[in-house]
C-alpha positions in Angstrom: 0.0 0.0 0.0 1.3 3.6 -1.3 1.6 6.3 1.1 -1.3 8.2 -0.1 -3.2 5.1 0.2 -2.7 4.7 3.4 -3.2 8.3 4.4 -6.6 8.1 2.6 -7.7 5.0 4.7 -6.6 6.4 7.4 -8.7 9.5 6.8 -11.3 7.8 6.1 -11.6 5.6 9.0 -13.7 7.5 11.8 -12.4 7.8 15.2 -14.5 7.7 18.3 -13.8 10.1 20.4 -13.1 6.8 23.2 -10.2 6.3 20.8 -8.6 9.7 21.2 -5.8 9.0 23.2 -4.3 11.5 25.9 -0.9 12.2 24.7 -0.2 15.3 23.8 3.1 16.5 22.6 5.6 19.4 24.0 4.6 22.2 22.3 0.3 21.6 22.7 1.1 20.6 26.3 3.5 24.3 26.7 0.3 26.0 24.8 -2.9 24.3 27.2 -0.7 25.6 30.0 -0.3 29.0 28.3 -3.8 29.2 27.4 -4.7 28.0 31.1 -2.3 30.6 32.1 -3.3 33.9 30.4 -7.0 33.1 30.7 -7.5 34.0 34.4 -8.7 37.3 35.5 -4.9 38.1 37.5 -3.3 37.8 34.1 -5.5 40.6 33.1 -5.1 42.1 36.6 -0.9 41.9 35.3 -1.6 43.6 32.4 -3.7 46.4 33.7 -0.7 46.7 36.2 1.8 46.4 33.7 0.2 49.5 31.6 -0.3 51.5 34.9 3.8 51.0 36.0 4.5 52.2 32.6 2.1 54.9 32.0 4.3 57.3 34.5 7.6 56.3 33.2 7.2 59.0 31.0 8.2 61.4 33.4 11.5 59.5 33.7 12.3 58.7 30.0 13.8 61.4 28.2 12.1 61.1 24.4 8.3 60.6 24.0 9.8 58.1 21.6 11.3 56.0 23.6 8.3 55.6 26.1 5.8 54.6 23.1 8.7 52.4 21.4 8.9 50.1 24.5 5.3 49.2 25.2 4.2 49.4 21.5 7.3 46.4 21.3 6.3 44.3 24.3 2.9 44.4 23.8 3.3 43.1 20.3 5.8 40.7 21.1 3.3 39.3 23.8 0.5 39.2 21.1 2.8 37.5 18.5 3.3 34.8 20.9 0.1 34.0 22.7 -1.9 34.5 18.8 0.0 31.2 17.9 0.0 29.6 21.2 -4.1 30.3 21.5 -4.6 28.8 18.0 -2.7 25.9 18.7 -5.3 25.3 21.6 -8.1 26.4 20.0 -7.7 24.5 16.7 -7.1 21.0 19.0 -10.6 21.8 21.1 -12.0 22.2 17.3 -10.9 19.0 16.0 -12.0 17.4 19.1 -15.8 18.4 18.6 -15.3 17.6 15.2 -14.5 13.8 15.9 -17.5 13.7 18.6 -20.0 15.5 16.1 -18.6 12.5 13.5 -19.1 9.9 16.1 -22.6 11.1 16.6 -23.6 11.2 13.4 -22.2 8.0 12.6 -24.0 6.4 15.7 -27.2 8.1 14.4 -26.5 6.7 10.7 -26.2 3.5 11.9 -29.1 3.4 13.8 -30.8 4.7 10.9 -30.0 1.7 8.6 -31.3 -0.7 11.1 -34.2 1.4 11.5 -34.9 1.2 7.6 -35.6 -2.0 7.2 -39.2 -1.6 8.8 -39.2 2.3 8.0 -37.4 2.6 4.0 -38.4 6.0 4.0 -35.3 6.8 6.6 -32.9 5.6 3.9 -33.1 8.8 2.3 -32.4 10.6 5.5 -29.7 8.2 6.6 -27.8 9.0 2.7 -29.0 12.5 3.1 -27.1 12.7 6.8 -23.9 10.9 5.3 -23.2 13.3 2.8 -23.9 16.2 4.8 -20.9 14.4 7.1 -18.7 13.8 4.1 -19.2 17.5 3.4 -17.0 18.3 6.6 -14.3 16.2 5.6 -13.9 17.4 2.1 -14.1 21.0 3.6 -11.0 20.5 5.7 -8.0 22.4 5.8 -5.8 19.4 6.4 
């Protein structure tokens, strides 16, 4: 089997989301603890502190310039780094509703095929449902 073969079966075998395992790697654990960490109200407490410590320290710097250029560069340095850290954790809680919204439909799916051998009419739905699934996978970015 070809590499792309087995990257298409692979795709399109559905994972229930009891099959997800824990295991995260380095970097998603360092950006759940990021996220963790700049999501409580202190870290916004920090900032706010942050902003007020620097606010005065125009009296002390000489150039008007110099007092913009260093919190214009920390703040977007901070904002550089906690954009891709945040995506990281946001785009691993959207895959994970993603597999349990597949697993659900699957489960209804397949209850729906049992279901239409007394009810036929329910096939219809049941195809209808599957290709509205198969819509999200062809949508992907991956």
């Amino acid at each position: 089997m070809s590499t792309s073969e087995r990257e298409q079966h692979r795709h399109d075998e559905k994972t229930m989301p009891s099959e997800v395992g824990n295991h995260l790697g380095v970097f998603d654990r360092f950006a759940t603890q990021a996220s963790n960490f700049v999501s409580r109200a202190w870290f916004f407490v920090l900032c706010v502190l942050l902003v007020v410590i620097w606010a005065p320290s125009v009296l002390v710097l000489p150039d008007i310039d110099t007092w913009q250029l260093i919190i214009n560069t920390v703040t977007t340095i901070v904002t550089f780094l906690l954009v891709a850290l945040l995506q990281n954790t946001q785009k691993r809680a959207d895959d994970a509703v993603q597999h349990k919204l597949n697993a659900i439909a699957e489960g209804l799916s397949a209850m729906m095929d049992r279901l239409a051998r007394d009810h036929p009419e329910l096939r219809d739905d049941r195809d209808e449902l599957r290709q509205a699934v198969g819509l999200e996978e062809r949508e992907s970015a991956e």
